[in-house]
N, C-alpha and C positions, 0 to 999 in steps of 0.2 A: 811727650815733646814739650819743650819750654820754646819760644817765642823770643829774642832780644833785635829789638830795631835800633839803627842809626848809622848815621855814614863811618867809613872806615877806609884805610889806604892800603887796606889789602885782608884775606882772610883771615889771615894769623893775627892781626889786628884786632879785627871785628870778634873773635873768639875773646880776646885778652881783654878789649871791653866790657862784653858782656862778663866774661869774671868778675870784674870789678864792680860791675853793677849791681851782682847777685852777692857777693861778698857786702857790700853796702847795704843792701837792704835785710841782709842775716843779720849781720850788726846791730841794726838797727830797731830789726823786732825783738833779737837779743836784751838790746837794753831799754825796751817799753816805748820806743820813740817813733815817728812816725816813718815810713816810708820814701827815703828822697826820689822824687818821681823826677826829678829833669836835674840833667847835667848842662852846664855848659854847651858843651856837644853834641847835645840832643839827647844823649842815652841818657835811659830812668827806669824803674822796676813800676807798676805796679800793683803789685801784692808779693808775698812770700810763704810760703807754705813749709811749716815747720817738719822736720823730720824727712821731706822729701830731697836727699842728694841728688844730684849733677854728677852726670859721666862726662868730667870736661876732657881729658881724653879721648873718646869719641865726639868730642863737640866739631859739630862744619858752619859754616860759613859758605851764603851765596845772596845774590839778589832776591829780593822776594819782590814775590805779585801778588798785588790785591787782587784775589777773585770776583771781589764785587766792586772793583773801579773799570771807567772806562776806558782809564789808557792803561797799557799796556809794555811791560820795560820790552826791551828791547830781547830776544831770545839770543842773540848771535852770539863769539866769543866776545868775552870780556873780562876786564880786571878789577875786584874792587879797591 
C-alpha cells in the first residue's frame, strides 16, 4: 500500500495526482536529484522506492483518517 495526501475535486482527480507525483519523484531519483516534496497544491512524495511499480489501475481514492488525531472526518456520504 502507497499512501498519497492532498486535496482534490473529486477521486479521479486525486488518483491523477498522486500519478503525477510519483512520476516526479521517479524522475527525479532517475536523474540523481532530489525528491520534490511539496507542490503548489499540497501534494509531494516523500521518498521512492526503486523497482517497486504502482497498480494505478487498481489505484482508489477516499478521505483519509488519522488514527492518532483527535478529530475526526466526518463518516457520512461525501464527495471529494
Amino acid at each position: 500500500m502507497h499512501v498519497f495526501t492532498g486535496r482534490a475535486d473529486s477521486r479521479s482527480a486525486a488518483v491523477r495526482i498522486a500519478h503525477e507525483v510519483y512520476d516526479a519523484a521517479r524522475a527525479a531519483a532517475a536523474a540523481g536529484l532530489e525528491i520534490p516534496h511539496g507542490r503548489p497544491d499540497g501534494w509531494g512524495a516523500c521518498g521512492y522506492r526503486p523497482g517497486w511499480e504502482l497498480d494505478w489501475p487498481a489505484a482508489t481514492a477516499g478521505r483519509w483518517n488519522n488514527s492518532y488525531s483527535w478529530a475526526r472526518a466526518f463518516d457520512g456520504d461525501f464527495e471529494l
